[in-house]
PDB file as gemmi writes it, atoms N, CA and C in Angstrom:
CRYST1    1.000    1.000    1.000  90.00  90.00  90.00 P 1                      
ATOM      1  N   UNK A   1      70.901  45.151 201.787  1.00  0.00           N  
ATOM      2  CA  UNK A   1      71.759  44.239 202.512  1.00  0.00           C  
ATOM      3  C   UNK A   1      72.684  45.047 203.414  1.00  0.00           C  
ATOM      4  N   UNK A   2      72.861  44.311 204.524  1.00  0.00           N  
ATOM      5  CA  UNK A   2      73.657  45.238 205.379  1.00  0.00           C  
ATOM      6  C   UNK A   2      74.792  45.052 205.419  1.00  0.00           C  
ATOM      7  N   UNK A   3      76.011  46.036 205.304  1.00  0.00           N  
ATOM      8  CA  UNK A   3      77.687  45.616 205.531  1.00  0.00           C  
ATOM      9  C   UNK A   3      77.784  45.288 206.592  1.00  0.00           C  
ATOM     10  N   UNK A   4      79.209  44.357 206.703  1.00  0.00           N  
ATOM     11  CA  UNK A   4      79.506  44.372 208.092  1.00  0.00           C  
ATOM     12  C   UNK A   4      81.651  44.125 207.637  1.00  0.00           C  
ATOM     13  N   UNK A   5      82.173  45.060 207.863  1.00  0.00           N  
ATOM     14  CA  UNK A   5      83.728  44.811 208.330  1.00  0.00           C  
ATOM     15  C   UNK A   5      83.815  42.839 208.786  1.00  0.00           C  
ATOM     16  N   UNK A   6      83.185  42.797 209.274  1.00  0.00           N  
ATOM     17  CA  UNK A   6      83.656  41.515 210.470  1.00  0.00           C  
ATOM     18  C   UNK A   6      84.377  40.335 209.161  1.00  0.00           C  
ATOM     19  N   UNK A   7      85.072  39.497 209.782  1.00  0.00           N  
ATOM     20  CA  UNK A   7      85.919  38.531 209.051  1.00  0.00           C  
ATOM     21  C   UNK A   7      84.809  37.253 208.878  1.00  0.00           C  
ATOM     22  N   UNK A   8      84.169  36.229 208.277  1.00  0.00           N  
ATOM     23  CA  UNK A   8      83.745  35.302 208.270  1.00  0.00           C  
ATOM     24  C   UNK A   8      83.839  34.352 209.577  1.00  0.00           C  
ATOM     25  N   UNK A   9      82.490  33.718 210.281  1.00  0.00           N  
ATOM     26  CA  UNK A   9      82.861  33.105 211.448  1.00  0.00           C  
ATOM     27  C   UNK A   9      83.757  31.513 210.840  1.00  0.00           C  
ATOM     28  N   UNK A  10      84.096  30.820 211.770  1.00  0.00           N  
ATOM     29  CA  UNK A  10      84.495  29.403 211.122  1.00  0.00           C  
ATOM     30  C   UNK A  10      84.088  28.341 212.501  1.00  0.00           C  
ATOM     31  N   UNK A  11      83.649  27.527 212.159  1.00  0.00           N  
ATOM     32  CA  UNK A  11      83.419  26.447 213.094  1.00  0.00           C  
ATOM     33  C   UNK A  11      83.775  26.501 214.720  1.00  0.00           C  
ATOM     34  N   UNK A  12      83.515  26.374 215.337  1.00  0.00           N  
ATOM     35  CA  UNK A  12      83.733  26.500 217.186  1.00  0.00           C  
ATOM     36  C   UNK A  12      84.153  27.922 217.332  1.00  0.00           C  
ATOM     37  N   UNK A  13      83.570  28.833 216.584  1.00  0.00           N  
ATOM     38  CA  UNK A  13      83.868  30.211 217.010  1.00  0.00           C  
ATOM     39  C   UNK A  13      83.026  30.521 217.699  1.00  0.00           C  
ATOM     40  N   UNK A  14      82.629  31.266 218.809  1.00  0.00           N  
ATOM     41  CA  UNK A  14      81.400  31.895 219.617  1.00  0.00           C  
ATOM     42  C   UNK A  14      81.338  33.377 218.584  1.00  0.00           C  
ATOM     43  N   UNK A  15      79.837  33.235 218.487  1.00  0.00           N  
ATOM     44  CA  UNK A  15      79.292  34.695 218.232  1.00  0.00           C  
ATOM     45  C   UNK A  15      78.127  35.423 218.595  1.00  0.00           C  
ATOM     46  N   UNK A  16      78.179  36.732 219.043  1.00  0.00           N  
ATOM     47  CA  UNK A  16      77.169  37.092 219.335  1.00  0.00           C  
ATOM     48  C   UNK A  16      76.419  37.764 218.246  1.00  0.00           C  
ATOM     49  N   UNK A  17      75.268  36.885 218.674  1.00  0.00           N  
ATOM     50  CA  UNK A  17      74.048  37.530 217.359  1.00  0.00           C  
ATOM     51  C   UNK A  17      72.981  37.960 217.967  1.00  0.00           C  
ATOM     52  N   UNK A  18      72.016  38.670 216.789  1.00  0.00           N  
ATOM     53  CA  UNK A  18      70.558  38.744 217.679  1.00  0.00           C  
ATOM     54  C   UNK A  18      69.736  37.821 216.852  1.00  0.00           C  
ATOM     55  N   UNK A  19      69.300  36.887 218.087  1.00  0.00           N  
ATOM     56  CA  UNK A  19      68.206  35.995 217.584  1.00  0.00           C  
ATOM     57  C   UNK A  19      66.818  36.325 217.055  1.00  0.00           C  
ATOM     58  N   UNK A  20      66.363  37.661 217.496  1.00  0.00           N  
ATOM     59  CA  UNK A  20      64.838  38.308 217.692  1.00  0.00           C  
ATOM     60  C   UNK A  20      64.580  38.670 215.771  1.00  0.00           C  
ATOM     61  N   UNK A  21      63.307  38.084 215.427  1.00  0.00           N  
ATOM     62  CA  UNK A  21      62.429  38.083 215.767  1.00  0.00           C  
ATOM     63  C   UNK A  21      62.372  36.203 216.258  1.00  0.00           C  
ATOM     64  N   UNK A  22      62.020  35.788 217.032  1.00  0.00           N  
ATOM     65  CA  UNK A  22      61.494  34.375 217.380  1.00  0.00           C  
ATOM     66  C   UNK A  22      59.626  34.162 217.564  1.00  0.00           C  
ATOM     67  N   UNK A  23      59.390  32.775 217.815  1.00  0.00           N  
ATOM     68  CA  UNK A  23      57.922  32.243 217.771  1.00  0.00           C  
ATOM     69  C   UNK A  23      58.216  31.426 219.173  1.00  0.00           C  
ATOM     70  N   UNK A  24      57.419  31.136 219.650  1.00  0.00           N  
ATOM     71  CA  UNK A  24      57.340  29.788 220.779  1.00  0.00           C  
ATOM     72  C   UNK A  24      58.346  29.728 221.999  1.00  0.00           C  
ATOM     73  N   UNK A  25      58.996  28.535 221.599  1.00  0.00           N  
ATOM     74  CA  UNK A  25      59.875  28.585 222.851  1.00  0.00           C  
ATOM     75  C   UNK A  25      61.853  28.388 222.028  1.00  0.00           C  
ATOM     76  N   UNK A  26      61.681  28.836 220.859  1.00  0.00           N  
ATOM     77  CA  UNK A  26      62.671  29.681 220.082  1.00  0.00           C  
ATOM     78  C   UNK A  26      63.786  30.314 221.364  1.00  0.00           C  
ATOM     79  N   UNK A  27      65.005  30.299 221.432  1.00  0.00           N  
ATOM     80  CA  UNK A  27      65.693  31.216 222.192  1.00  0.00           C  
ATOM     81  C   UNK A  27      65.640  32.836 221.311  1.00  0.00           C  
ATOM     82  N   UNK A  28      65.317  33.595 221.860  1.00  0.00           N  
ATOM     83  CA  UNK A  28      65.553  35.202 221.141  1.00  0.00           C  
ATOM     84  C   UNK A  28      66.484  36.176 222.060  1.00  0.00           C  
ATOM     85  N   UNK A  29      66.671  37.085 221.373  1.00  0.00           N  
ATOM     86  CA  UNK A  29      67.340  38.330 221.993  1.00  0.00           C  
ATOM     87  C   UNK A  29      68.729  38.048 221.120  1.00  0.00           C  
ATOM     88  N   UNK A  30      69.928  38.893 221.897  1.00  0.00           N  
ATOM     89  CA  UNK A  30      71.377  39.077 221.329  1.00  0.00           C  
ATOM     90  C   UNK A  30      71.812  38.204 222.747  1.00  0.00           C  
ATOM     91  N   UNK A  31      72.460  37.217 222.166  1.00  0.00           N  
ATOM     92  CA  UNK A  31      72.938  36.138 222.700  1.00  0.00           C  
ATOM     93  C   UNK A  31      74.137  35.770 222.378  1.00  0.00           C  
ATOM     94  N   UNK A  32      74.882  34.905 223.130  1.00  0.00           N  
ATOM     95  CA  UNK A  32      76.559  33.964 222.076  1.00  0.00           C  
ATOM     96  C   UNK A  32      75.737  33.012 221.636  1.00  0.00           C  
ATOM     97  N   UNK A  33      76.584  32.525 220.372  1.00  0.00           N  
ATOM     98  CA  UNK A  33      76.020  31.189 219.381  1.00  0.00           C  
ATOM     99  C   UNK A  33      77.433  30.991 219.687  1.00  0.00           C  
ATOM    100  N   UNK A  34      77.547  29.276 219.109  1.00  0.00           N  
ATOM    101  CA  UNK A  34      78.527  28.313 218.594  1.00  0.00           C  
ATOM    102  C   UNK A  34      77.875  28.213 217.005  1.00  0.00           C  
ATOM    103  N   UNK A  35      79.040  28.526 216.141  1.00  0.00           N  
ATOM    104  CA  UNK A  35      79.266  28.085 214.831  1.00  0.00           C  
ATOM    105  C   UNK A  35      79.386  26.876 214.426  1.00  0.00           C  
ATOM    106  N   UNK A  36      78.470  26.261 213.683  1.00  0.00           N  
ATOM    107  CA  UNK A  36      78.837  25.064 213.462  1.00  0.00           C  
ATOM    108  C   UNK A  36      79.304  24.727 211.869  1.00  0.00           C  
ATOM    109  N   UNK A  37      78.629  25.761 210.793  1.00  0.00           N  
ATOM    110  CA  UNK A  37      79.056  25.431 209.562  1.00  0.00           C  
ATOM    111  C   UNK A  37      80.485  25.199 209.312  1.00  0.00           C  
ATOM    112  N   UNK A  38      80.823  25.068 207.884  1.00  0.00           N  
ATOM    113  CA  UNK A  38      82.254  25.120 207.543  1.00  0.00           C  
ATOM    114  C   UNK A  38      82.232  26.523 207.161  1.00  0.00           C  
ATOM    115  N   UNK A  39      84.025  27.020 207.217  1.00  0.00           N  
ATOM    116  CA  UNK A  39      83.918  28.855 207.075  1.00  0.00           C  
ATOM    117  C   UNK A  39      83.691  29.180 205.812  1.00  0.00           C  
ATOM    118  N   UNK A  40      84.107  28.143 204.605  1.00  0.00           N  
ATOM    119  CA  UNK A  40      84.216  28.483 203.165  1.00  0.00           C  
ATOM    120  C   UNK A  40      82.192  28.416 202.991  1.00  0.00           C  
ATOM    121  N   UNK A  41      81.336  28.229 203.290  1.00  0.00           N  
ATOM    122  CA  UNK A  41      80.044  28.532 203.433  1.00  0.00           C  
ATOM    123  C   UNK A  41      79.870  29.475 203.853  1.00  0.00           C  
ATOM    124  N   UNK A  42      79.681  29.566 205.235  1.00  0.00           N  
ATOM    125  CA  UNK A  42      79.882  31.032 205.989  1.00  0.00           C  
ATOM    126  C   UNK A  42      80.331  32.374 205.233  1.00  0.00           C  
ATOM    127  N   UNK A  43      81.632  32.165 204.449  1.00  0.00           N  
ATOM    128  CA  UNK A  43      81.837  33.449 204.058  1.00  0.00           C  
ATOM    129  C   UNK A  43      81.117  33.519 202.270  1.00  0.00           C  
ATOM    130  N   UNK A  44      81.017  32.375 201.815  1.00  0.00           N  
ATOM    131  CA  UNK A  44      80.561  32.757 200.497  1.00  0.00           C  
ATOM    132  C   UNK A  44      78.730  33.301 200.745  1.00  0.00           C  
ATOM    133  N   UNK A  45      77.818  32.484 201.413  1.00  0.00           N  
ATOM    134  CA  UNK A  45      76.589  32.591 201.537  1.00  0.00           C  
ATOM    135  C   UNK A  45      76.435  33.733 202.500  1.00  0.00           C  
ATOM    136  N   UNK A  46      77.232  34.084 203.176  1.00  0.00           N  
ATOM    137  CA  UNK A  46      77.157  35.647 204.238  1.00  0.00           C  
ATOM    138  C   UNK A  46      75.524  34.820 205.564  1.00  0.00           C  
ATOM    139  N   UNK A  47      75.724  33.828 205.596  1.00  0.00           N  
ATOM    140  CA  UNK A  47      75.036  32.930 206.647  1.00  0.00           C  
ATOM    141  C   UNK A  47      76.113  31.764 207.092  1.00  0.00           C  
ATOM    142  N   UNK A  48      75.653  31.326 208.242  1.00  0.00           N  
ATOM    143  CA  UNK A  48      76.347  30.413 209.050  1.00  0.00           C  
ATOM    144  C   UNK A  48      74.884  29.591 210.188  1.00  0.00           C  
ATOM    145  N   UNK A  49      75.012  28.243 210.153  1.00  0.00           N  
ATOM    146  CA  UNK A  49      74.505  27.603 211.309  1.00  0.00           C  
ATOM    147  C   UNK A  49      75.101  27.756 212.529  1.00  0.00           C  
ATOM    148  N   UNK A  50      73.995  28.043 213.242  1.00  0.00           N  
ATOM    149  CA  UNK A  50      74.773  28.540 214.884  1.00  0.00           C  
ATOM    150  C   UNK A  50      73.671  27.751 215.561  1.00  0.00           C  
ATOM    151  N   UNK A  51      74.084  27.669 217.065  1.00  0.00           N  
ATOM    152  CA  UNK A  51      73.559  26.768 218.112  1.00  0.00           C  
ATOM    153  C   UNK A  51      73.895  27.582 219.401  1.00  0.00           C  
ATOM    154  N   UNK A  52      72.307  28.461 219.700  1.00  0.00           N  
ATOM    155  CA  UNK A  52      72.837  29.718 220.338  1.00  0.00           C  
ATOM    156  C   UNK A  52      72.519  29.069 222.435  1.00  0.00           C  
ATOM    157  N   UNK A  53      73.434  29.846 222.851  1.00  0.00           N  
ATOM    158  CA  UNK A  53      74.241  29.593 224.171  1.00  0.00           C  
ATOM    159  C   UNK A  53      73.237  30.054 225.275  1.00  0.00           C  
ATOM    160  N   UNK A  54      73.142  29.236 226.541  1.00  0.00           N  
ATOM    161  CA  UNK A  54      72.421  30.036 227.486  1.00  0.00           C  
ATOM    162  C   UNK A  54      73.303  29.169 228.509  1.00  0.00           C  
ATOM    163  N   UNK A  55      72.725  30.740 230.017  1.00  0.00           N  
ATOM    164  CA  UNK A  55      73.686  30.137 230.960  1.00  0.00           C  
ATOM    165  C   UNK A  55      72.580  29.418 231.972  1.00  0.00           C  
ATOM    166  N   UNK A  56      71.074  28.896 231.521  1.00  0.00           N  
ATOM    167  CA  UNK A  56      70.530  28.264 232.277  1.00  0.00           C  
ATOM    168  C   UNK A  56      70.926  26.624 231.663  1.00  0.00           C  
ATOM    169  N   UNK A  57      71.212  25.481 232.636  1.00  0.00           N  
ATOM    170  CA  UNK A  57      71.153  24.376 232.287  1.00  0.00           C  
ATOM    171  C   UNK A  57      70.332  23.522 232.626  1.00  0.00           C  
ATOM    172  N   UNK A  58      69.595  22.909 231.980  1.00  0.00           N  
ATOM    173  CA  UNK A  58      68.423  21.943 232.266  1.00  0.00           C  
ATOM    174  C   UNK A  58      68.776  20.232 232.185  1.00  0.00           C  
ATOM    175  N   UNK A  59      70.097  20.550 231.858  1.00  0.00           N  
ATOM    176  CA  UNK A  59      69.989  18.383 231.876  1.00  0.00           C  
ATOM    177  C   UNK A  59      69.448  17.797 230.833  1.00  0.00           C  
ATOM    178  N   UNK A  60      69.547  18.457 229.070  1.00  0.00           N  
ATOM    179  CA  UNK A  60      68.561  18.268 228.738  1.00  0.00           C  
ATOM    180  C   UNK A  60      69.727  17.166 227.421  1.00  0.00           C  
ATOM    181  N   UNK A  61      69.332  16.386 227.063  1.00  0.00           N  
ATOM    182  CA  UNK A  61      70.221  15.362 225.875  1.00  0.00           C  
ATOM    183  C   UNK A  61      71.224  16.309 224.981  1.00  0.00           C  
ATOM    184  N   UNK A  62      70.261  17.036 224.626  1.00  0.00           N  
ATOM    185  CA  UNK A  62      71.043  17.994 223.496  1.00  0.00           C  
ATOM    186  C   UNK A  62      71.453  19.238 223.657  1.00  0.00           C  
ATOM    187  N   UNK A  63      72.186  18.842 225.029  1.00  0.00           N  
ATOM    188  CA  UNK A  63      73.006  20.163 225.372  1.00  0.00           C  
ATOM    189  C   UNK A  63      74.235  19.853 225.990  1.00  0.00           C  
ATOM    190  N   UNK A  64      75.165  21.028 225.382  1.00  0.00           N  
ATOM    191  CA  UNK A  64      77.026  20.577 225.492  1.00  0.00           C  
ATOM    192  C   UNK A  64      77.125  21.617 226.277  1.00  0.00           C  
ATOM    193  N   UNK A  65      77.744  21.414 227.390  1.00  0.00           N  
ATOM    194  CA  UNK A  65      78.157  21.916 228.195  1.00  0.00           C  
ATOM    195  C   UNK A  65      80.024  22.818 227.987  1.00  0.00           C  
ATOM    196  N   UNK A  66      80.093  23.775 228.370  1.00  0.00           N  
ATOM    197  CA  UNK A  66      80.911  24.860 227.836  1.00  0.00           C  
ATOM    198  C   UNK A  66      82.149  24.849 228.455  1.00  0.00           C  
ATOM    199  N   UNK A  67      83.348  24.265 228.277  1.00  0.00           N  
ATOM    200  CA  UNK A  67      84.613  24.408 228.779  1.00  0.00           C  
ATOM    201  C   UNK A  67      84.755  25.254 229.640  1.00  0.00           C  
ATOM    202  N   UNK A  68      85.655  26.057 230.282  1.00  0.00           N  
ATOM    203  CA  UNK A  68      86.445  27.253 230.851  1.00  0.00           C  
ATOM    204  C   UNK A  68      87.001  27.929 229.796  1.00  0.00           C  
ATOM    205  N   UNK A  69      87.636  27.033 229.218  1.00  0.00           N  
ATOM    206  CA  UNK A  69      88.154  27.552 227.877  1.00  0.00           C  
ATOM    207  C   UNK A  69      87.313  28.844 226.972  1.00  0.00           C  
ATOM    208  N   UNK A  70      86.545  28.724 226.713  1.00  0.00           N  
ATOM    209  CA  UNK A  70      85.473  29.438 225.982  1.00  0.00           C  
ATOM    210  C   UNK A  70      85.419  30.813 226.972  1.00  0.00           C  
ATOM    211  N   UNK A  71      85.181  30.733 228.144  1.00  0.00           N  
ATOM    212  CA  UNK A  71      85.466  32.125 228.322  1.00  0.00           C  
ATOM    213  C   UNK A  71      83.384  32.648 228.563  1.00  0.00           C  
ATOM    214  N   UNK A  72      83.119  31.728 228.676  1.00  0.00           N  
ATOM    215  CA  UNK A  72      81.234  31.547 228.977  1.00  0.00           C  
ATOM    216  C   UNK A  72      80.993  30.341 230.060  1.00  0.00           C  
ATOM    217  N   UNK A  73      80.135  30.439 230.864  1.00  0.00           N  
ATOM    218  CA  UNK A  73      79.275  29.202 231.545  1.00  0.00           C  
ATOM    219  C   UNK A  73      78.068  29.209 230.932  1.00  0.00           C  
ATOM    220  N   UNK A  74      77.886  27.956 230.906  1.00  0.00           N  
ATOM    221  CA  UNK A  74      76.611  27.451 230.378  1.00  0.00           C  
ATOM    222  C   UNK A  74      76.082  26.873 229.250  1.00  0.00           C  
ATOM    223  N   UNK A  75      75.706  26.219 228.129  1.00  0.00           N  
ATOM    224  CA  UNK A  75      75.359  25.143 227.567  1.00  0.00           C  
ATOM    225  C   UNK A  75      75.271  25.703 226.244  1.00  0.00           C  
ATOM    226  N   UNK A  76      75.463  24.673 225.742  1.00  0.00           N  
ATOM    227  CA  UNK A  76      75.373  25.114 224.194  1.00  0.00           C  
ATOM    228  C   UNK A  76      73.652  24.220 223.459  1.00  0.00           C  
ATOM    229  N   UNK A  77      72.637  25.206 223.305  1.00  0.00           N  
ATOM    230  CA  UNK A  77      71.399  24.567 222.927  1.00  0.00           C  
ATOM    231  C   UNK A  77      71.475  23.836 221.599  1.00  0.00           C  
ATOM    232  N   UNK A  78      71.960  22.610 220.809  1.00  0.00           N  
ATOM    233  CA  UNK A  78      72.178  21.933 219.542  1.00  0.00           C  
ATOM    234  C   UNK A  78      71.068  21.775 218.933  1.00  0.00           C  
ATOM    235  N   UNK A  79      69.402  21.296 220.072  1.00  0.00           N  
ATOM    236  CA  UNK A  79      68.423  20.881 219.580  1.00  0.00           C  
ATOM    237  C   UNK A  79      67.902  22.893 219.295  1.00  0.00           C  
ATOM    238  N   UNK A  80      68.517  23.824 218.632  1.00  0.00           N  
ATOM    239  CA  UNK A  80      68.017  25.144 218.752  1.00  0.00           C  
ATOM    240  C   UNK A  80      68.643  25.740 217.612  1.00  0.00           C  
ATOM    241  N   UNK A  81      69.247  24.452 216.328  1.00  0.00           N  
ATOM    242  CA  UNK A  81      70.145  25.315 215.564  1.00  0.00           C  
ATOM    243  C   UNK A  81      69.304  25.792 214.760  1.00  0.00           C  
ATOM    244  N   UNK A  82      70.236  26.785 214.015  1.00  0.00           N  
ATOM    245  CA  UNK A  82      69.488  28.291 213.169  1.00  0.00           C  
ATOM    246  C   UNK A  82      70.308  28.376 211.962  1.00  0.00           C  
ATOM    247  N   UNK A  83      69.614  28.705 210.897  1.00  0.00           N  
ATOM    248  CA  UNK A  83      70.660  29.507 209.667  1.00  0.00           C  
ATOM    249  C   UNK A  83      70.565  31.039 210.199  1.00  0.00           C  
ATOM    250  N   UNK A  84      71.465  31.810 210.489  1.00  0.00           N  
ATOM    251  CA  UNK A  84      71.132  33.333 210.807  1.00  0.00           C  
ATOM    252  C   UNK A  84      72.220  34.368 209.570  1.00  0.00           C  
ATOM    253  N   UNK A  85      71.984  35.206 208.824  1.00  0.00           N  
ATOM    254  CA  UNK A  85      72.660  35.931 208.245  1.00  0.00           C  
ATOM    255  C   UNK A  85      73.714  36.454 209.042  1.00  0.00           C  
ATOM    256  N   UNK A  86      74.770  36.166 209.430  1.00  0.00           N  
ATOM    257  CA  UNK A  86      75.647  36.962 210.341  1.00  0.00           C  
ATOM    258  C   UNK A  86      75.661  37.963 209.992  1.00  0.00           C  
ATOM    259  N   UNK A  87      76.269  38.622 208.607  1.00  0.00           N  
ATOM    260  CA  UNK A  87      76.365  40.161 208.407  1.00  0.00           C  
ATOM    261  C   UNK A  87      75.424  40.867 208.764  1.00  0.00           C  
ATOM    262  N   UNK A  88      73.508  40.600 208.328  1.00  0.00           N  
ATOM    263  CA  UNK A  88      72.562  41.115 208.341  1.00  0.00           C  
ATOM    264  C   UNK A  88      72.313  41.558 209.965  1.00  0.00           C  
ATOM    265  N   UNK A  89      72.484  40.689 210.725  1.00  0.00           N  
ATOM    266  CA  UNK A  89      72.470  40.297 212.102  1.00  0.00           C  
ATOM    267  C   UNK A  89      73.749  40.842 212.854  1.00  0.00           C  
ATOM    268  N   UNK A  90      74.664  41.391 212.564  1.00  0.00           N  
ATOM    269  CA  UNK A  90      76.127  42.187 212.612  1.00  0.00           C  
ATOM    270  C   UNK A  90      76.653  41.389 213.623  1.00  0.00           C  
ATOM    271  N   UNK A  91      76.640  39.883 213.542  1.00  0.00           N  
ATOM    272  CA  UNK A  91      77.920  38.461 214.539  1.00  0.00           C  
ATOM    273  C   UNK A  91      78.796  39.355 214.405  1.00  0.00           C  
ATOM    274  N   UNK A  92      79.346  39.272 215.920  1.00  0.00           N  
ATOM    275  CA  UNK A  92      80.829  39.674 216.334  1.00  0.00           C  
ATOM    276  C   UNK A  92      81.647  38.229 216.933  1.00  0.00           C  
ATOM    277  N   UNK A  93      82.176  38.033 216.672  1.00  0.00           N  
ATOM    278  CA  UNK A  93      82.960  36.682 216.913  1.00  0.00           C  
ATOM    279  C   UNK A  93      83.510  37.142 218.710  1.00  0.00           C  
ATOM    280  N   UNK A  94      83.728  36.673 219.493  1.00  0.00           N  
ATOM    281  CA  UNK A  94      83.811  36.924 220.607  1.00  0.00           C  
ATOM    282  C   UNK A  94      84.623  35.466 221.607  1.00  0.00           C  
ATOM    283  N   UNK A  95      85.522  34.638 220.553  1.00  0.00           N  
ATOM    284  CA  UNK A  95      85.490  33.616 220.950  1.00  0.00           C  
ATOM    285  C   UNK A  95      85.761  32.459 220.925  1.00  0.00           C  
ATOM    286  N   UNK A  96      86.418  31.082 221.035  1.00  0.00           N  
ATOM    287  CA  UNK A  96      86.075  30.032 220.639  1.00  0.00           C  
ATOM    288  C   UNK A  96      85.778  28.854 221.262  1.00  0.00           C  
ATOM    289  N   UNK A  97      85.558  27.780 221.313  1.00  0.00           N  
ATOM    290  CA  UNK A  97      85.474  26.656 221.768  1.00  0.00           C  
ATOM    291  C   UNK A  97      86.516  25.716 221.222  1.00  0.00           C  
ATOM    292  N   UNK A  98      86.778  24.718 222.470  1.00  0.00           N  
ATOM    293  CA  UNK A  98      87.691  23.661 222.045  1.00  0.00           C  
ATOM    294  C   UNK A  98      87.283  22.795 220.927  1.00  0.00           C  
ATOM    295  N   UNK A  99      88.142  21.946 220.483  1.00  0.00           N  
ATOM    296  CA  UNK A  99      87.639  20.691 219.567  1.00  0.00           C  
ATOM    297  C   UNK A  99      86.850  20.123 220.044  1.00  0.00           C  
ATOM    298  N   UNK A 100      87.020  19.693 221.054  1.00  0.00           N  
ATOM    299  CA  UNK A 100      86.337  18.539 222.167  1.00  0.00           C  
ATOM    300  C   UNK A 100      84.851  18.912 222.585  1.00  0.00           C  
ATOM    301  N   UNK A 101      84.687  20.281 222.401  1.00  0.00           N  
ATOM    302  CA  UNK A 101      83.004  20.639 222.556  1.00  0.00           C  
ATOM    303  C   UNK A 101      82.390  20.935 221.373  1.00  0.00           C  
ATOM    304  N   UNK A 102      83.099  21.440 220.562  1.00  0.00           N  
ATOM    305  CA  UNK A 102      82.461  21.174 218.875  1.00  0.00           C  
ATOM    306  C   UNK A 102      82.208  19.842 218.481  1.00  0.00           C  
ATOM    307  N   UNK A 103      83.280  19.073 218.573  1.00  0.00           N  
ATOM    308  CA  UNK A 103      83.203  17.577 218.175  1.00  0.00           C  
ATOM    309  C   UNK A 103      81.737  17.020 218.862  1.00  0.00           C  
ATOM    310  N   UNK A 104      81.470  17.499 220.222  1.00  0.00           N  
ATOM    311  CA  UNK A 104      80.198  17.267 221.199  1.00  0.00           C  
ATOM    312  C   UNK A 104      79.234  17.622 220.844  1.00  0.00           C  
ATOM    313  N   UNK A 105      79.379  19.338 220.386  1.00  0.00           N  
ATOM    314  CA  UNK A 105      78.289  19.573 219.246  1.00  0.00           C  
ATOM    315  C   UNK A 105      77.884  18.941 217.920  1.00  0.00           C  
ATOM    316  N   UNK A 106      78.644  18.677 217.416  1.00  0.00           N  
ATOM    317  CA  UNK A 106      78.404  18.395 216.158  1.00  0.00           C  
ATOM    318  C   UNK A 106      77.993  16.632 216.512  1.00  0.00           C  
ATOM    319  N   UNK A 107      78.514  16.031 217.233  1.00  0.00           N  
ATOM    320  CA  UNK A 107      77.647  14.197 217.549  1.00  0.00           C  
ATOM    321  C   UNK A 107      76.262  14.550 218.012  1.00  0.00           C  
ATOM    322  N   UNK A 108      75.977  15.625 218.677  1.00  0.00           N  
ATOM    323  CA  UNK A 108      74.808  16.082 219.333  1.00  0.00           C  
ATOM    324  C   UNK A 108      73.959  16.214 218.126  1.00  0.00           C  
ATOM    325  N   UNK A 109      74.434  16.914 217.008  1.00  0.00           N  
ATOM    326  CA  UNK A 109      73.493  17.178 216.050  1.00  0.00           C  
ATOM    327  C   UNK A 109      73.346  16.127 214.601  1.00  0.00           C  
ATOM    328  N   UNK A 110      74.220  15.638 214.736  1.00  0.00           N  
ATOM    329  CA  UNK A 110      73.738  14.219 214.278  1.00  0.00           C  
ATOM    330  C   UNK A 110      72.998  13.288 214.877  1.00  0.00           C  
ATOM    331  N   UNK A 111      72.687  12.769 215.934  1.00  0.00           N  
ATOM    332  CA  UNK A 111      71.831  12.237 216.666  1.00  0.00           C  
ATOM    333  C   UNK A 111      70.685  12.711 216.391  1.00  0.00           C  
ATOM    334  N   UNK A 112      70.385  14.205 217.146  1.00  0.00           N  
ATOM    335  CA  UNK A 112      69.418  14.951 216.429  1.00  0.00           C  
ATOM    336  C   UNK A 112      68.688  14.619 215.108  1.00  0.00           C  
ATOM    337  N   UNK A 113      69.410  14.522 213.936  1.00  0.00           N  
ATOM    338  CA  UNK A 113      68.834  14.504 212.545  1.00  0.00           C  
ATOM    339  C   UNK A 113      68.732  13.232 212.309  1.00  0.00           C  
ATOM    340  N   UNK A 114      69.347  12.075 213.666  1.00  0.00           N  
ATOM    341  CA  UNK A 114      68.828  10.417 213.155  1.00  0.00           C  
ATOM    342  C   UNK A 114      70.034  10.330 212.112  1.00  0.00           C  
ATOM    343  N   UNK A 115      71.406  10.407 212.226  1.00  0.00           N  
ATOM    344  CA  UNK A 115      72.196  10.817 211.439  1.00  0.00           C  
ATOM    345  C   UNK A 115      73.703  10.086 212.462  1.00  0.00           C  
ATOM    346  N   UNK A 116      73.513   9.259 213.655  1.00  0.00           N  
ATOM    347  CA  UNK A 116      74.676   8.732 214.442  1.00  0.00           C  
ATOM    348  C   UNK A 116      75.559   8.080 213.804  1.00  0.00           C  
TER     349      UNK A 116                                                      
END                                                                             
């Protein structure tokens, strides 16, 4: 298992992870994610659900579009979430998002699961 110093992510935090290895049309590489778990998960399981970030936008239902705030352009992919080991994967937190685009995320991913 791999150490990592880093503090536990918590909900609307941006982190950069590496997505790779991926299959299909999977986003891969070292990318920003949005956190979506709760942190008391995150830090006990040393994993977190993330919903990783690109700066191409397609118009597509299940994508939240990224404040100024955040400190990134470009969309947050919801229909793309992941369990990823943060420690294993060495997430650096880099970040956060408002309420108002988590809250966006997180209706996004209920819809998703048929869950409105």
């Amino acid at each position: 298992m791999s150490e990592s110093a880093a503090a536990a992510p918590a909900p609307g935090d941006i982190v950069w992870v590496d997505f790779s290895p991926t299959l299909g049309t999977e986003q891969d590489g070292r990318r920003p994610a949005l956190v979506l778990s709760d942190h008391s998960y995150n830090d006990l399981s040393g994993r977190a659900l993330v919903a990783p970030i690109t700066s191409r936008t397609r118009g597509w239902p299940f994508e939240v579009p990224l404040t100024a705030q955040s400190g990134l352009a470009g969309v947050v992919l919801v229909d793309q979430v992941r369990i990823v080991d943060w420690r294993a994967r060495h997430a650096k937190i880099a970040g956060a998002v408002s309420p108002a685009v988590l809250d966006e995320a997180a209706a996004k991913l209920a819809a998703l699961i048929g869950r409105r």
